[in-house]
C-alpha positions as CSV (number, residue, x, y, z in Angstrom):
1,X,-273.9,22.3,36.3
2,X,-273.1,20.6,33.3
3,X,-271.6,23.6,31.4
4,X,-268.8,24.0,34.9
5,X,-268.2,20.3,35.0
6,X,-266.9,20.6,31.2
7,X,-265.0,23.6,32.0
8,X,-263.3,22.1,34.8
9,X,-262.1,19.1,33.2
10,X,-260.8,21.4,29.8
11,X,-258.7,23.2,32.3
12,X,-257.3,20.0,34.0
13,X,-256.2,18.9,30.6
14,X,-254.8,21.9,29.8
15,X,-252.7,21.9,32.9
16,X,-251.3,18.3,32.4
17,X,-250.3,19.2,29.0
18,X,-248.7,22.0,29.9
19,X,-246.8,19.7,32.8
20,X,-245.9,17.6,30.3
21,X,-244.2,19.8,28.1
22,X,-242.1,21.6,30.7
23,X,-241.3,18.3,32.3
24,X,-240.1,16.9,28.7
25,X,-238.3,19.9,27.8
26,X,-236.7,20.2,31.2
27,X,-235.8,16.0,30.9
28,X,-234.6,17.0,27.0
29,X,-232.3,19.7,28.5
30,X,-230.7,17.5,31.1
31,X,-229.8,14.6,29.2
32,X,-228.3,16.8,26.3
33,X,-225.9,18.6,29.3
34,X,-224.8,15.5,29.9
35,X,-223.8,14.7,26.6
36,X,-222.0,17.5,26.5
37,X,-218.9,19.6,28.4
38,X,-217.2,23.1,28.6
39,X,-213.3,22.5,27.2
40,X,-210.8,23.2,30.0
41,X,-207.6,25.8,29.3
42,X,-204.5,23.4,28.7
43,X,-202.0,25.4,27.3
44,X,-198.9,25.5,29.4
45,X,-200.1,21.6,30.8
46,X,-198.0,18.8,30.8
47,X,-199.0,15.6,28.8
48,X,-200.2,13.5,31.7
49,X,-202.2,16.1,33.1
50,X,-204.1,16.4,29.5
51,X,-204.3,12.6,29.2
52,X,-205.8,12.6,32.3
53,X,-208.5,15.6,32.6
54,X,-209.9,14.5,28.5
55,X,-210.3,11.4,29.4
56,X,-212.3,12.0,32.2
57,X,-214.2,14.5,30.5
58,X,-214.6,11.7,27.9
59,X,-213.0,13.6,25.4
60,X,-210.4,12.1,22.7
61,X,-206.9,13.7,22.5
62,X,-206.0,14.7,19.0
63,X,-202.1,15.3,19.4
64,X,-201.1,17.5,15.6
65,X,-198.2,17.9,16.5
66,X,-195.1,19.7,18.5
67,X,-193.1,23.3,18.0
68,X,-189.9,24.8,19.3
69,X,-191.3,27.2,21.7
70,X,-188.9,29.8,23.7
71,X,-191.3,30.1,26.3
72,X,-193.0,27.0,27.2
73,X,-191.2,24.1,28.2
74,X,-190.9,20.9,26.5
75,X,-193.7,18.4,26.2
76,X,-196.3,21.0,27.7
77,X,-199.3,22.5,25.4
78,X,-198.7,25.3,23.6
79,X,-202.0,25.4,21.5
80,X,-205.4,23.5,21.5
81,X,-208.2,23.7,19.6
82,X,-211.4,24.2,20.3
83,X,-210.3,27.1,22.4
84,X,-210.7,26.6,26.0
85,X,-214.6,27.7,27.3
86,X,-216.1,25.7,24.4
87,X,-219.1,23.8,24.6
88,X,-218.8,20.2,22.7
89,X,-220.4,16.6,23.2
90,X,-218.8,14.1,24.9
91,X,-216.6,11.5,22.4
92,X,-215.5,14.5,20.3
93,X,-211.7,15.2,19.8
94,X,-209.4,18.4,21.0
95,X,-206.5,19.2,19.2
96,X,-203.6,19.4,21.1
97,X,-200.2,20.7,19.9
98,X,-197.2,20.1,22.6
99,X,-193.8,22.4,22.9
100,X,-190.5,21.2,22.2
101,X,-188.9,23.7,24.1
102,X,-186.5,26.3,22.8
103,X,-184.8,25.7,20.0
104,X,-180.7,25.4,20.8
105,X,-177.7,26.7,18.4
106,X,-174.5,26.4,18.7
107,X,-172.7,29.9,19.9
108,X,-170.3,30.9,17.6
109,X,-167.0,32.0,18.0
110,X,-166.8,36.0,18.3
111,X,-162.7,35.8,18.4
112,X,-160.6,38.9,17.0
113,X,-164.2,40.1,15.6
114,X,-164.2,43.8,15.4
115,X,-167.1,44.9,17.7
116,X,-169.4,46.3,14.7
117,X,-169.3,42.8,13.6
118,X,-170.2,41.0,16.6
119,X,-172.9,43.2,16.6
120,X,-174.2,41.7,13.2
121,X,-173.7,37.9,14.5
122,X,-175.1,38.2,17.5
123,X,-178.0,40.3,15.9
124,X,-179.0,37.9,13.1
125,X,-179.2,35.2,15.4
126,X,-181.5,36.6,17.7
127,X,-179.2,37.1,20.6
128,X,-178.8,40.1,23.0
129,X,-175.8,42.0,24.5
130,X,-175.2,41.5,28.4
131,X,-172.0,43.1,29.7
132,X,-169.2,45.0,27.8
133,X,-166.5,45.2,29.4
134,X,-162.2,46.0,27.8
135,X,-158.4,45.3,28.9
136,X,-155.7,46.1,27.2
137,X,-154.3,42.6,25.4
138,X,-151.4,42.8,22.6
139,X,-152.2,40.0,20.9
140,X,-155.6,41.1,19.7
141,X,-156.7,44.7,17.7
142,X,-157.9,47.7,19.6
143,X,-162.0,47.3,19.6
144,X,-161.8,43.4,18.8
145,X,-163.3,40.3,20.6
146,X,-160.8,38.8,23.1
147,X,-163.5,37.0,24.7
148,X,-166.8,36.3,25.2
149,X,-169.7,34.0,27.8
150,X,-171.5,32.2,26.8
151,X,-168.2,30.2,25.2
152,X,-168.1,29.3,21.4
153,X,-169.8,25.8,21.1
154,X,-171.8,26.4,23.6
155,X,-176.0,25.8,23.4
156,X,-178.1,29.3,23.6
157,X,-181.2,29.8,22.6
158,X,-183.1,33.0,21.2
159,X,-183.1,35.9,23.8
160,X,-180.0,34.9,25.7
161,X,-176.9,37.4,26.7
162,X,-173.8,37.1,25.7
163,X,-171.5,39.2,27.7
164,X,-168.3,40.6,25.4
165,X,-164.6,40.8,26.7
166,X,-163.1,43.7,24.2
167,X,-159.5,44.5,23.8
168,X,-157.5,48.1,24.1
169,X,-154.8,47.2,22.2
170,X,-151.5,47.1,23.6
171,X,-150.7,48.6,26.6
172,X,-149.4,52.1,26.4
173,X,-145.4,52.7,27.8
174,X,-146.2,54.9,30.8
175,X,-143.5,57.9,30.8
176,X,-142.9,60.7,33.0
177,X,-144.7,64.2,32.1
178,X,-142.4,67.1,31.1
179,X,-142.0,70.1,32.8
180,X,-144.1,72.8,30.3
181,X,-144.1,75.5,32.3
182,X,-142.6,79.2,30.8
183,X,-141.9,77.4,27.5
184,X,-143.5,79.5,25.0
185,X,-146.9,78.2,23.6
186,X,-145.7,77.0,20.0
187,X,-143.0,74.8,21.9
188,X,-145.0,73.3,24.9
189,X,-147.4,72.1,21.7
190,X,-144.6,70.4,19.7
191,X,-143.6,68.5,22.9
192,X,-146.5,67.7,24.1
193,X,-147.0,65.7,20.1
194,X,-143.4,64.6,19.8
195,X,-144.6,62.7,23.3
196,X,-147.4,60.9,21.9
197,X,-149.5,63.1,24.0
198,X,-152.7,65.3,23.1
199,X,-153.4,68.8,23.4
200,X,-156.8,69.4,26.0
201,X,-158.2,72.9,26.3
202,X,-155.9,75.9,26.3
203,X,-156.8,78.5,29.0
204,X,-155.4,81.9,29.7
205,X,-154.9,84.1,32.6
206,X,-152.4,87.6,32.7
207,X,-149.8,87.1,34.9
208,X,-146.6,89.9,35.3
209,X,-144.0,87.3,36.4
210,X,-144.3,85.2,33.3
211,X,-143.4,85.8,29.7
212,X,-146.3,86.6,27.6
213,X,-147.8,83.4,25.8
214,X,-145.6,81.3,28.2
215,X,-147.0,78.2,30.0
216,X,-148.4,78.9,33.5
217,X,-149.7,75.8,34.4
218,X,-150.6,72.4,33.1
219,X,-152.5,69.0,34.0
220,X,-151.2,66.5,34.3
221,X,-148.3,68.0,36.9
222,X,-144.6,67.9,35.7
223,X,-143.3,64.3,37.0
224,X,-146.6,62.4,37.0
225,X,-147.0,59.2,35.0
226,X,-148.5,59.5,31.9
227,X,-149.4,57.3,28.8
228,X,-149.6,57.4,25.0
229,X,-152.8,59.4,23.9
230,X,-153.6,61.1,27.4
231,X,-154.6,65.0,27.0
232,X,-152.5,67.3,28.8
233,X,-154.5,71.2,29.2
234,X,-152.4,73.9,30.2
235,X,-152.9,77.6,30.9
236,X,-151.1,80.0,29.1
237,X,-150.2,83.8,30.2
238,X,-152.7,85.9,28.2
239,X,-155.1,88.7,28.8
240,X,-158.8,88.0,28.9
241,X,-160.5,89.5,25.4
242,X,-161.4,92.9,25.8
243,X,-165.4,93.2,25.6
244,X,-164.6,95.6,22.4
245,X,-162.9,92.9,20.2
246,X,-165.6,90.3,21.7
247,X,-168.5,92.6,19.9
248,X,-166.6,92.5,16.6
249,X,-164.9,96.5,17.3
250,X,-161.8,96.7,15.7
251,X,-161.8,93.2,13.7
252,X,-160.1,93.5,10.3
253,X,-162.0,90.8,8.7
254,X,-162.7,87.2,8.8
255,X,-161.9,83.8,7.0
256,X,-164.5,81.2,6.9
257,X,-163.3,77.5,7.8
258,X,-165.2,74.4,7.6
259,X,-165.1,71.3,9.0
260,X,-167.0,67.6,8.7
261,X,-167.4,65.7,11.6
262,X,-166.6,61.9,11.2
263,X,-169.0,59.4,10.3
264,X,-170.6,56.9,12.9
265,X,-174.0,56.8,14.7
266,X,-173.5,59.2,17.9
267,X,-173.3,63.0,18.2
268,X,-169.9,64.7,18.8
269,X,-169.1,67.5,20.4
270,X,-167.5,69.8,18.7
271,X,-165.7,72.5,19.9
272,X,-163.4,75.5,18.0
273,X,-160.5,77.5,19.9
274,X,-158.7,80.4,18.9
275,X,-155.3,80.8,20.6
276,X,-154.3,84.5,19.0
277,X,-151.4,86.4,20.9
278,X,-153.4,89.0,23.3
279,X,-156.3,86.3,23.8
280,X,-157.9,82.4,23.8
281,X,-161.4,82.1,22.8
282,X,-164.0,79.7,22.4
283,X,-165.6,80.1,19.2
284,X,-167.8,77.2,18.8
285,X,-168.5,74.4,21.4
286,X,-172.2,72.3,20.8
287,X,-173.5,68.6,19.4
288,X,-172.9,68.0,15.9
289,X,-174.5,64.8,14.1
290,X,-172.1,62.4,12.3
291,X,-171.0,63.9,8.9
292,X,-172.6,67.0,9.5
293,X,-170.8,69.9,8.2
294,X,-169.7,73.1,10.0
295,X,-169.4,76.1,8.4
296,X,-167.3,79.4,11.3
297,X,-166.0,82.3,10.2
298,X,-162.8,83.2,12.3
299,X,-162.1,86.8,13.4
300,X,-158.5,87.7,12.4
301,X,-157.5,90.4,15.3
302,X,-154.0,89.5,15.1
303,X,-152.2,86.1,14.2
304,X,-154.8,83.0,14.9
305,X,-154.0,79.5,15.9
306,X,-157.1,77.5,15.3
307,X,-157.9,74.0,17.6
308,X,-160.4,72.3,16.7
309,X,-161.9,69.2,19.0
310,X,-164.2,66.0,18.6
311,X,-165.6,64.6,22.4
312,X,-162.8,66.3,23.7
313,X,-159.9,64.9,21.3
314,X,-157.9,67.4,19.4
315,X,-158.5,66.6,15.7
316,X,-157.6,70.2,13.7
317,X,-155.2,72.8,14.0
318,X,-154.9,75.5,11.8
319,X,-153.0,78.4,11.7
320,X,-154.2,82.0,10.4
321,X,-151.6,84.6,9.7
């Protein structure tokens, strides 16, 4: 009786211990959440909003300072520290640093700069290109700045557009097209230079009611309005290639010409003609990179007149007796 009596009051003991324990670790647990809170995410807040939620949170605000920012307005965070999710006791401090804004510079003036160079200004200073856009303007060099928005003086920050105004030089005299048509090949060519014209792409077709190597046709039209530089094509009366003289049968020889395309950053297109007096042929037409150069040998059938063009733009001719 004795012995269960004694047993019974070790285990009460026990119990209440135990009790005790849990209820002081539990009380411990409380009270130190309540000295303590979970930081809240204030980047991209405004100052009265931080004022407001640390102080509730009894927490002191530690401004370090402010930054230009190009993304966050002004006088809204743009870092903290300790990061937001933190644990800390109440009374500590949060960093806080606040935006200035974006940072404003002065746009420069892009006047009469060749376009290359704009390029560089506007590069360095951390703007982009919007719209490019060109008139003809006699005042100001072919490829030069007449214009450009945002206006020079004005405030731009980092990121912004600035749309370009570009000049084509002076405006070509607009004249009337000659009449090319049965002049002989070597002729139409001198007056289509001595017009200020360019030669396009020579074609050929047989015709009976034409002298041979005459112009057929031609683009533009006799008596249309043309300007300085403008390509004229025209078709001349020739016989296609016989498919034995396009296998190499019957060639005489060859001579080897070379060419270098001009310098810049974009592929040309490059293409060699041979005008000879039975035939025209296309003897090279593909991309070449800038600089590269090209090494043909020309087939010499007969008398050769070589043309050689860049995007379209006669740049060679050479003739092979």
């Amino acid at each position: 009786m004795f012995k269960g009596l004694l047993k019974f009051v070790t285990l009460f003991i026990l119990f209440v211990t135990a009790a005790g324990a849990a209820s002081f670790v539990t009380l411990t647990y409380i009270i130190g959440n309540e000295k303590s809170v979970v930081v809240p995410d204030l980047v991209g807040r405004d100052v009265i909003y931080v004022l407001e939620t640390l102080s509730t949170m009894e927490l002191n605000t530690k401004v370090k300072g402010s930054e230009f920012s190009p993304r966050i307005p002004r006088n809204r965070v743009i870092f903290q520290d300790p990061e937001p999710g933190t644990r800390m006791k109440r009374g500590r401090d949060v960093r806080i640093v606040f935006s200035k804004g974006p940072q404003l510079v002065a746009m420069p003036s892009l006047k009469h700069l060749a376009l290359a160079e704009a390029k560089i200004q506007l590069t360095e200073m951390g703007l982009e290109f919007g719209v490019t856009s060109a008139l003809f303007h006699p005042g100001v060099e072919k490829g030069a700045v007449i214009a450009h928005v945002p206006s020079p003086g004005a405030l731009v920050t980092r990121g912004d557009k600035v749309d370009l105004l570009l000049s084509n030089g002076k405006k070509p005299k607009a004249i009337m097209m000659a009449d090319l048509t049965t002049n002989p090949l070597d002729m139409a060519l001198e007056r289509i230079e001595s017009m200020g014209l360019k030669v396009g792409t020579i074609t050929s077709t047989p015709s009976k009611k034409a002298e041979r190597n005459s112009v057929l046709d031609q683009s533009p039209k006799p008596g249309f309005k043309v300007t300085q530089g403008q390509i004229v094509d025209i078709t001349i009366n020739r016989a296609p290639r016989p498919d034995s003289e396009a296998t190499g049968t019957g060639a005489t020889g060859s001579r080897l010409f070379t060419w270098r395309t001009d310098e810049g950053f974009l592929k040309k297109r490059v293409k060699i003609q041979l005008v000879g007096d039975r035939h025209t042929d296309t003897i090279l037409d593909r991309e070449a990179l800038p600089g590269e150069e090209l090494w043909v040998l020309v087939p010499t059938f007969e008398r050769t007149t070589l043309f050689l063009y860049e995007n379209g733009h006669l740049k060679e001719t050479r003739f092979f007796d």
